[in-house]
C-alpha positions as CSV (number, residue, x, y, z in Angstrom):
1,X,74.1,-50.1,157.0
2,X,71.3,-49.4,154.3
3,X,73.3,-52.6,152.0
4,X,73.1,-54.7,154.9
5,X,70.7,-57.7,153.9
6,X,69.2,-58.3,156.9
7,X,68.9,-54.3,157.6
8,X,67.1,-54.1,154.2
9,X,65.0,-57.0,154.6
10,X,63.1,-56.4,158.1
11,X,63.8,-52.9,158.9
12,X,63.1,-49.5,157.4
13,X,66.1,-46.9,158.1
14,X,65.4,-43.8,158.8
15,X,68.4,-41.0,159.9
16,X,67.0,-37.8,161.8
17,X,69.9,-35.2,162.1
18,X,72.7,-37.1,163.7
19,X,70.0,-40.4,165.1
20,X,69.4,-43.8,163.1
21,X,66.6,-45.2,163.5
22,X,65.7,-49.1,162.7
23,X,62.3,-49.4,162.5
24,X,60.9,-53.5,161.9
25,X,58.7,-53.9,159.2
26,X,56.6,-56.8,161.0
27,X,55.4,-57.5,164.8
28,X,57.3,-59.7,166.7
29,X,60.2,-60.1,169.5
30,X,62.4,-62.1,166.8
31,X,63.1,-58.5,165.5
32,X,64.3,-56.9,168.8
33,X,68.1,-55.9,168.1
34,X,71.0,-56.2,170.3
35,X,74.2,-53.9,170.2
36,X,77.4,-55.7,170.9
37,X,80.9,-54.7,169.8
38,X,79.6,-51.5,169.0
39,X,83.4,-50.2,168.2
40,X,82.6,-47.7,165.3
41,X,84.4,-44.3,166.9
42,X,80.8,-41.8,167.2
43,X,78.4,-44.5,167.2
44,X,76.7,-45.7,170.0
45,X,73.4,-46.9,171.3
46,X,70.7,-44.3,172.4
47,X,67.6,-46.2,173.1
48,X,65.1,-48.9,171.7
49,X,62.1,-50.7,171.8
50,X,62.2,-54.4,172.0
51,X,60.0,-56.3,169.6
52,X,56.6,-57.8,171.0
53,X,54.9,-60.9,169.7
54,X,51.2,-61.2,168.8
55,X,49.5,-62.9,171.4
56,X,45.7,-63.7,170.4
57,X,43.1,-63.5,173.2
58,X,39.4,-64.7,172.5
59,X,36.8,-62.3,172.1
60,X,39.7,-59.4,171.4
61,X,37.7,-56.1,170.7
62,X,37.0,-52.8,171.8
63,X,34.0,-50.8,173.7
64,X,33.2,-47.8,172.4
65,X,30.2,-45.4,175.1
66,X,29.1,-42.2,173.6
67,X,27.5,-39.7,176.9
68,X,26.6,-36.3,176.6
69,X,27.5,-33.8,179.2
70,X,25.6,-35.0,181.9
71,X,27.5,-38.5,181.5
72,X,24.2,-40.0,180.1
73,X,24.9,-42.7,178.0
74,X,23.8,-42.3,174.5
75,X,25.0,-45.6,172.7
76,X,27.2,-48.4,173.2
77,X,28.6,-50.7,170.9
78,X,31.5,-53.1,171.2
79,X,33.3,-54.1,167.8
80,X,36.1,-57.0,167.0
81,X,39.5,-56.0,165.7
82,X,40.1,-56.5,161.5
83,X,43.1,-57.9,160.7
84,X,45.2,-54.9,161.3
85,X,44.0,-54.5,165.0
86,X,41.8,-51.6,164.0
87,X,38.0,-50.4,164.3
88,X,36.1,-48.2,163.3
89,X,32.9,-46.6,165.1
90,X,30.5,-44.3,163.1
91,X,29.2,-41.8,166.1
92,X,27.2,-40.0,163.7
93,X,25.0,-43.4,164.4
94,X,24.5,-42.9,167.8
95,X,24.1,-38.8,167.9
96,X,21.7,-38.6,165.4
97,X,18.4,-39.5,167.1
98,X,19.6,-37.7,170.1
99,X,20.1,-34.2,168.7
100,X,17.1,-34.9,166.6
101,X,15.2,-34.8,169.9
102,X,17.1,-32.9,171.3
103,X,17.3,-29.4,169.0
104,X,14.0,-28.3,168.8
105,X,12.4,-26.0,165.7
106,X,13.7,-22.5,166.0
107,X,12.6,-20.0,163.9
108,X,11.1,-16.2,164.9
109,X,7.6,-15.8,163.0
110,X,6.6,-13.1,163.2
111,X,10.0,-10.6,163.6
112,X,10.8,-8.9,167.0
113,X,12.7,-6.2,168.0
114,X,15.6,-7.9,168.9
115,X,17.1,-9.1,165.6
116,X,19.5,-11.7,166.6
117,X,18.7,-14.4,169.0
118,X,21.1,-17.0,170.7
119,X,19.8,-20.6,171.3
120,X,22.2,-22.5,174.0
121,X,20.4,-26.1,173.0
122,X,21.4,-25.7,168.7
123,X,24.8,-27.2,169.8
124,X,25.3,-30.6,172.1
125,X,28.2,-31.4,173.9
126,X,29.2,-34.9,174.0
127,X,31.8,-37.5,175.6
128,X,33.4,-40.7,173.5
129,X,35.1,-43.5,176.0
130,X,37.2,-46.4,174.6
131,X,38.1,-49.4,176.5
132,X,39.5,-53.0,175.6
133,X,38.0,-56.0,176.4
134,X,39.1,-59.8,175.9
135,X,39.0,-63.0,177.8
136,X,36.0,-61.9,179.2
137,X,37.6,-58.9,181.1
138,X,37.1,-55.2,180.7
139,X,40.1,-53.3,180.6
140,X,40.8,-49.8,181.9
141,X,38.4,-47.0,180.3
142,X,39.9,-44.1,178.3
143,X,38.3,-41.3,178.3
144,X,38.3,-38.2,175.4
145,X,38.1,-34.8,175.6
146,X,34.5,-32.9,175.2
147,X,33.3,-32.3,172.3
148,X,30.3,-30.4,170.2
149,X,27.7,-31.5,167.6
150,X,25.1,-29.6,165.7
151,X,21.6,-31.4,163.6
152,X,22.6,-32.1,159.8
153,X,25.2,-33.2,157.7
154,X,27.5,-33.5,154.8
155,X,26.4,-35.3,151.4
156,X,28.7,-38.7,150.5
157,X,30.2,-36.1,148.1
158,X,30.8,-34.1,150.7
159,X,31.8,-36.5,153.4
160,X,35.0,-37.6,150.7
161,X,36.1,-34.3,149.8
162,X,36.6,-33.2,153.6
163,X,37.5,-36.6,154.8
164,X,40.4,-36.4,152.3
165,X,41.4,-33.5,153.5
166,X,41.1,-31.2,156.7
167,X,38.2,-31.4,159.0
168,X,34.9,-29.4,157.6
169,X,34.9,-26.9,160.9
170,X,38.6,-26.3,160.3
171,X,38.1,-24.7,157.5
172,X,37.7,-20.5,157.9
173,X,35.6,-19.9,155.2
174,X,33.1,-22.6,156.7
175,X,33.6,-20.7,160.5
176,X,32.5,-17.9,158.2
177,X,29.7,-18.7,156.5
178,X,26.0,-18.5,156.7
179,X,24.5,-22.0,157.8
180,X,22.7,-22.4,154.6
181,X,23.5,-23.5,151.1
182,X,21.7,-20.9,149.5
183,X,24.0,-18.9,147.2
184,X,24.4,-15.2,147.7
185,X,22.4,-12.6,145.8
186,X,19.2,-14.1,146.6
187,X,16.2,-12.5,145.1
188,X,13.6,-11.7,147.6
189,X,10.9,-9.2,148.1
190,X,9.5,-6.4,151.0
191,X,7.0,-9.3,152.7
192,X,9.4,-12.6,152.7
193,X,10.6,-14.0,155.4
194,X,14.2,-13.9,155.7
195,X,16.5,-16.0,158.2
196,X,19.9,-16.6,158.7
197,X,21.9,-18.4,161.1
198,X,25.4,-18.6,162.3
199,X,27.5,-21.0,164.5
200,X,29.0,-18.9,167.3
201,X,32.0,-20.5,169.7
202,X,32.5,-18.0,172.2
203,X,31.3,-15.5,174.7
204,X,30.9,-12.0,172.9
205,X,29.5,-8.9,171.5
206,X,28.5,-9.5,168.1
207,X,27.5,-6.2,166.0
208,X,25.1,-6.8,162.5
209,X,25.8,-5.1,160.5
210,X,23.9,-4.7,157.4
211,X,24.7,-1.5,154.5
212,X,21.5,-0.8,152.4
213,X,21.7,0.0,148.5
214,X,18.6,2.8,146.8
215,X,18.0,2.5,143.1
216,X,19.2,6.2,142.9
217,X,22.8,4.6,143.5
218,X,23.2,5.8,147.2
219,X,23.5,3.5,150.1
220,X,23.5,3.7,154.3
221,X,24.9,1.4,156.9
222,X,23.6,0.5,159.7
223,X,24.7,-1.4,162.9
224,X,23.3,-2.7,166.9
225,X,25.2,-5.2,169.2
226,X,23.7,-8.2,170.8
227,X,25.4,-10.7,173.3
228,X,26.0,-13.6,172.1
229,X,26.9,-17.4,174.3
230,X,29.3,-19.3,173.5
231,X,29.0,-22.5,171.4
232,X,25.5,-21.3,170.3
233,X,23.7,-20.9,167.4
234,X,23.0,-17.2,166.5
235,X,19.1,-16.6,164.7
236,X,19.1,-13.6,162.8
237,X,16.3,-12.0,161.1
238,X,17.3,-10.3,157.8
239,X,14.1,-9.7,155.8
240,X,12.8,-6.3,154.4
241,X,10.6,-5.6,157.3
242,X,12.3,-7.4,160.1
243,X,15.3,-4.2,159.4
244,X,12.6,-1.6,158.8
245,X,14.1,-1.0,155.5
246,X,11.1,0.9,154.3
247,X,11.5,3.8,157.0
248,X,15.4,4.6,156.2
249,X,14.8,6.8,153.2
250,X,10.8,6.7,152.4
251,X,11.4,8.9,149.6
252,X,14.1,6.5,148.4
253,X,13.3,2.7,146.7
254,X,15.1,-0.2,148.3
255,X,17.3,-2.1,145.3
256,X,19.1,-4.6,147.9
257,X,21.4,-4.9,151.0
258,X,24.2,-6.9,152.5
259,X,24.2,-8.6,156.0
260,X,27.7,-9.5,158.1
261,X,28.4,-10.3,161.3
262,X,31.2,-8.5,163.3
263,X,33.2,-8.6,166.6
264,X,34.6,-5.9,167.6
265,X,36.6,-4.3,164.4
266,X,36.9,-8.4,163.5
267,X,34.2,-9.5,160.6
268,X,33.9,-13.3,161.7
269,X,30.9,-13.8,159.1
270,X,30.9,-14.2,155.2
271,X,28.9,-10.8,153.7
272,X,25.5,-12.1,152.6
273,X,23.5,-10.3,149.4
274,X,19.7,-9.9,149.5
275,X,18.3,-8.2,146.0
276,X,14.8,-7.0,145.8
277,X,12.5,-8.6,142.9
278,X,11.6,-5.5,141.0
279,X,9.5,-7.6,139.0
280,X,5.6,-8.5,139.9
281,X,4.8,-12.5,140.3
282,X,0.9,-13.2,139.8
283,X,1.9,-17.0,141.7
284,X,4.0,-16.3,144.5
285,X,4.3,-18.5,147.4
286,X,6.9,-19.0,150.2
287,X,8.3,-22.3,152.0
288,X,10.1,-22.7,155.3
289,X,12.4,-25.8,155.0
290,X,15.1,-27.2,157.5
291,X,18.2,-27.1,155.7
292,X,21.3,-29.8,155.4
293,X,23.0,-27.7,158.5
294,X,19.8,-28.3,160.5
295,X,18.2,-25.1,160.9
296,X,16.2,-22.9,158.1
297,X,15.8,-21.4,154.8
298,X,13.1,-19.7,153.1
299,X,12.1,-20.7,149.7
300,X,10.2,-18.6,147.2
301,X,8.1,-20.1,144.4
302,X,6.8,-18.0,141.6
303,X,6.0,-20.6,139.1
304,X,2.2,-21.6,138.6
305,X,0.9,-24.0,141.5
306,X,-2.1,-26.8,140.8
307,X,-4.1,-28.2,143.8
308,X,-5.4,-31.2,143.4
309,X,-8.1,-32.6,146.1
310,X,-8.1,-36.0,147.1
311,X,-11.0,-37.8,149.5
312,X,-10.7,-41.2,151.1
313,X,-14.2,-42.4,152.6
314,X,-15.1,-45.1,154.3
315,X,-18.7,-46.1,153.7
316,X,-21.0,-48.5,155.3
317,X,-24.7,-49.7,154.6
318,X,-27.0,-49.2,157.9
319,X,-29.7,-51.6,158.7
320,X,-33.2,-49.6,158.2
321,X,-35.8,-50.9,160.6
322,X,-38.3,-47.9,160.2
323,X,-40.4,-46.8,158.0
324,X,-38.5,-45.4,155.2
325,X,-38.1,-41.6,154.8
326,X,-35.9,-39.4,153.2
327,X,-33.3,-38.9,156.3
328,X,-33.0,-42.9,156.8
329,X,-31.3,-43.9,153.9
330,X,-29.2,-46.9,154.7
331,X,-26.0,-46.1,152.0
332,X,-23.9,-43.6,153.7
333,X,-20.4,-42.3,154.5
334,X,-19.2,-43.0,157.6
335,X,-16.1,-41.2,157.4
336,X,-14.7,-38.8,154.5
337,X,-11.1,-37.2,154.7
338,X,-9.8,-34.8,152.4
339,X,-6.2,-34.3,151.6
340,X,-5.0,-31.5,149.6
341,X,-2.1,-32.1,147.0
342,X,-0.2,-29.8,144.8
343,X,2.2,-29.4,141.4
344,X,4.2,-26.3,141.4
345,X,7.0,-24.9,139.6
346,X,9.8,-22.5,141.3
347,X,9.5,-19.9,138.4
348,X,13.0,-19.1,136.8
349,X,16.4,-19.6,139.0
350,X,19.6,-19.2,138.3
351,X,21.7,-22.7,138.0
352,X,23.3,-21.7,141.5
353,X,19.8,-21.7,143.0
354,X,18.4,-25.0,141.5
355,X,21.7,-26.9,142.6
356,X,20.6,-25.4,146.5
357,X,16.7,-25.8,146.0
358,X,18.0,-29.9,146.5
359,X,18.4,-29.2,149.8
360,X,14.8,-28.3,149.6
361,X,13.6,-31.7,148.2
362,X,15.1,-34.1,150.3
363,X,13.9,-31.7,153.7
364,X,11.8,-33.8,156.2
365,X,10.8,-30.7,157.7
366,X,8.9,-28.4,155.6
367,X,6.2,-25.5,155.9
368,X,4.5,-23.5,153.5
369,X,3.9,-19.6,154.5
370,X,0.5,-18.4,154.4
371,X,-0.5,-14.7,155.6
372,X,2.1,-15.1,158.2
373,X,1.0,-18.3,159.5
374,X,3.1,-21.8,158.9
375,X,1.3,-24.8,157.1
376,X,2.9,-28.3,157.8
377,X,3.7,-30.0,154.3
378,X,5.6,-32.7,153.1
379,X,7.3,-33.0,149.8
380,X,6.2,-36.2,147.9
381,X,8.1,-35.5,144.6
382,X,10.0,-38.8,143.8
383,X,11.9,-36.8,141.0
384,X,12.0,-33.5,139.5
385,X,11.2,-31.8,135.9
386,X,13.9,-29.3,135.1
387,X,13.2,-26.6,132.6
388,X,15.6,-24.4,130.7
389,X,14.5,-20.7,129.0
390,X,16.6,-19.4,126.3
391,X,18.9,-17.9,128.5
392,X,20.8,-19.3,131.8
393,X,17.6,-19.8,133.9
394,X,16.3,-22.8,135.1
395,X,12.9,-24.4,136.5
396,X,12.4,-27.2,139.0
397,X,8.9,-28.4,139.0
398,X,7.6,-30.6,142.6
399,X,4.7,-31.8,144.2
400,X,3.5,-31.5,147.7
401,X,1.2,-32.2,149.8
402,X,-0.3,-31.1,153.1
403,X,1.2,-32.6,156.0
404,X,-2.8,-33.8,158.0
405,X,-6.2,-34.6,156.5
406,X,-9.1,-32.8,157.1
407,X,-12.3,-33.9,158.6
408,X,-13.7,-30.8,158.1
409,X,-13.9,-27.3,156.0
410,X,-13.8,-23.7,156.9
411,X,-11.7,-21.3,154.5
412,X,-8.5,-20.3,156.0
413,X,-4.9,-19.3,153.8
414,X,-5.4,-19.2,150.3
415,X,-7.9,-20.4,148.3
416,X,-7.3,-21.6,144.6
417,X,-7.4,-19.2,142.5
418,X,-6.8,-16.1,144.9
419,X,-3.2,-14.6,143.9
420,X,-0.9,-13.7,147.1
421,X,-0.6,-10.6,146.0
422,X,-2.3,-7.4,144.4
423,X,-2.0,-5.1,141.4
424,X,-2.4,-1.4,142.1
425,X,-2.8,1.3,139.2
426,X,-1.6,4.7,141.2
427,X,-3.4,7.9,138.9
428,X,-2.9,5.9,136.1
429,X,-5.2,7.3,133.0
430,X,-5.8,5.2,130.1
431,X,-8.1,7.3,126.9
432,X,-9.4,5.3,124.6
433,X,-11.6,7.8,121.7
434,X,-12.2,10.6,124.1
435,X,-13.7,7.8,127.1
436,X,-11.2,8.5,129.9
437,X,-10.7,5.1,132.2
438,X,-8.8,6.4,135.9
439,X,-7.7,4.3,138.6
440,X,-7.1,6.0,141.9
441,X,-5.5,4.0,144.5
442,X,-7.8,1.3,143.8
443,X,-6.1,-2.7,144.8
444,X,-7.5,-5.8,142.8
C-alpha cells in the first residue's frame, strides 16, 4: 500500500497494532476514500471520516470572554482566523489589571504571634469562553473549566524555557519553592525583617518547621501547625525576632537557621537558609519590594547611601501698595517642595544575589524600612554600576528617590548622617602609658 502513488502522494499511512490508517495530507471531500472489491482475505473496512471542503464565510473568527468567578466579564476580544484556521488570545492581557486591583499589599509589619497567615484574595479564580462567529451570527458558546491566577510573571527568558517545555506550576520543585527569587543562604541580621510566602492548593494543617544552628555547633528544632485554605497564599514570618530566636538558648549565639513547610510527615516546601551577619555594617538599610511572583522580599543594603535634596518653587512678584516695610517685600515663594533623592550601593553580594537584586530594580512597588515604619520610594536608576572585589563579590550601585514631596519639615526616620545602628564596647579596657580608658555598657 505504502508504494501506491496515489497512497504516497495525498495520504500519510500509519498501522496501529493490526489497524491502517489513511490519513489526507490536505482538506477537502476529493480525498474521501471509498472501499469496493475489498477481496484481500483479513482486510476489511472499519470506519472513516469523509473528507470536508473549505467553505469561506465572511467575517470568520472567534470570541474569546474572560469572567472571574462571579461570571463578571473581565475582557472580550474577538480575533480573525490566520491562514491555518488558528488564533491566538494572550489572557495574561486581560488578567493583569484585574488582579492588580484585585490583590492588595500584604505584608505583617510589625510580627504577631501567629506566624503564618493565609490570604483567600492572593489567588483569583477565572473562566475563559470561546465561541465562533461568522456571517454575522454567533455560534454556540464553549465554556472551560475554572481556573487560578496569582500577581507576577515570568521574564521572556523565562516565558521560552517553560513554554518549550512543561507548564511552570507543573513543575514540583516550583510547587516547592519559596515565592521569591532570592537564593538561599541569605545573610541577614537579629532586627531584619524577614518574609516568606508560599502557594498553598488545598485545605490543611501545615506545620513550620524551622531547626536553629549556635556558633558552639549545636542546634534545636522547633515546630507549631496553622490551618491553612485552599488555593491561598500562605505569609510566613521568618525573621530573628518574629521566631524569638534570642530566648531559645540566651546563653548560646544564633549562627543561622532553616525554615520548611510540612504536611503531616509530607515536606511540601523547599528548605530555606537564613545566616546571621556576624559582621558590623556602619550603613545598613533595609527595602521592602514586591517581587516577580507578586508578593515580597526584603532587601538589605550595606553599602554607603548619599542624599541628595532637591526643591522646586514656584515664585511670584506681589504688587506692594503700602508703605514699604521689611514684611512686604514683593519677590517671594509662593510654593516650595522638596524631594529627597539618594545613591546607594548594596555592599558586597555574592553573584547569586546580584542576579536576584534585578528583581529589585525593575519593582513598581517599593518601600524603604525605617525604625519599623515603611517609607514609599521609587527606584529611578535607569542602569546600574556593578563592582567587583578581589574575590567573588559583587556591588550593584542605584538611585532612589522618595515616592511624595514635602511641603513641610519635621525630623522623622533617619537623618543623614545618623548610622542605623550602634557600636557598644562591653568592659572593654584600653591603657595607653599607665592612663586607663574603660567603657562600660556605654552605646554611641
Amino acid at each position: 500500500m505504502a508504494m501506491n502513488y496515489y497512497i504516497h502522494t495525498y495520504y500519510d499511512l500509519v498501522i496501529l497494532g493490526i489497524d491502517i490508517f489513511f490519513i489526507a495530507k490536505d482538506f477537502g471531500a476529493v480525498y474521501t476514500m471509498t472501499y469496493t472489491n475489498v477481496n484481500v482475505i483479513g482486510i476489511s473496512s472499519l470506519n472513516h471520516l469523509p473528507g470536508m471542503d473549505t467553505v469561506v464565510h465572511p467575517g470568520f473568527g472567534v470570541i474569546a470572554q474572560v469572567l472571574d468567578d462571579q461570571g463578571v466579564i473581565l475582557g472580550e476580544d474577538f480575533r480573525p482566523v490566520d491562514s491555518a484556521g488558528r488564533i491566538k488570545f494572550d489572557l495574561s492581557d486581560y488578567l493583569n489589571s484585574s488582579i492588580e486591583n484585585y490583590t492588595i499589599p500584604h505584608f505583617t509589619i510589625p510580627g504577631t504571634i501567629d506566624k503564618l497567615k493565609s490570604f483567600i484574595d492572593g489567588m483569583k479564580s477565572y473562566q475563559v469562553a470561546f465561541c465562533e462567529k461568522y456571517d454575522g451570527v454567533i455560534k454556540k458558546v464553549w465554556i472551560e473549566d475554572f481556573r487560578s491566577v496569582v500577581m507576577g510573571g515570568l521574564s521572556r527568558e523565562g516565558l521560552v524555557k517553560w513554554n518549550e517545555g512543561n507548564a511552570f506550576w507543573d513543575s514540583v520543585s516550583n510547587q516547592q519553592r519559596f515565592l521569591t527569587w532570592c537564593p538561599s543562604g541569605k545573610l541577614t541580621t537579629q532586627k531584619q525583617l524577614e518574609r516568606l510566602y508560599f502557594l498553598n492548593v488545598a485545605n490543611v494543617t501545615l506545620t513550620l518547621n524551622y531547626k536553629v544552628f549556635f556558633t558552639d555547633g549545636s542546634n534545636q528544632n522547633i515546630s507549631s501547625q496553622y490551618s491553612a485554605t485552599a488555593n491561598s497564599i500562605i505569609e510566613i514570618q521568618v525573621g530573628y525576632e518574629d521566631l524569638d530566636l534570642g530566648y531559645l538558648q540566651p546563653l548560646k549565639q544564633v549562627m543561622g537557621w532553616n525554615v520548611w513547610l510540612s504536611s503531616g510527615q509530607q515536606v511540601i516546601s523547599e528548605v530555606y537558609n537564613f545566616n546571621i551577619d556576624q559582621t558590623y555594617k556602619e550603613y545598613e538599610r533595609q527595602f521592602l519590594f514586591r517581587n516577580s511572583f507578586g508578593w515580597y522580599d526584603v532587601m538589605r543594603a550595606t553599602g554607603k547611601v548619599n542624599r541628595i535634596l532637591t526643591f522646586v518653587k514656584t515664585e511670584g512678584y506681589a504688587v506692594v501698595e503700602d508703605f514699604e516695610t521689611v514684611l512686604n517685600s514683593p519677590d517671594r515663594n509662593f510654593f516650595s517642595f522638596e524631594t529627597q533623592t539618594f545613591t546607594a550601593t548594596t555592599g558586597w553580594v555574592s553573584k547569586q544575589s546580584q542576579e536576584w537584586l534585578r528583581d529589585f530594580l525593575i519593582s513598581r512597588e517599593v518601600y524603604e524600612i525605617i525604625d519599623g515604619l515603611l517609607y514609599p520610594i521609587k527606584i529611578t536608576s535607569k542602569k546600574s554600576t556593578q563592582g567587583k572585589d578581589g574575590d567573588y563579590n559583587l556591588s550593584l550601585d542605584f538611585e532612589y528617590a522618595r515616592a511624595y514631596k514635602d511641603l513641610y519639615y519635621s525630623k522623622s526616620g533617619n537623618s543623614e548622617g545618623e548610622n542605623s545602628g550602634s557600636i557598644t564596647w562591653d568592659s572593654v579596657e584600653e591603657k595607653f602609658d599607665d592612663s586607663l580608658i574603660t567603657f562600660d555598657q556605654t552605646q554611641y
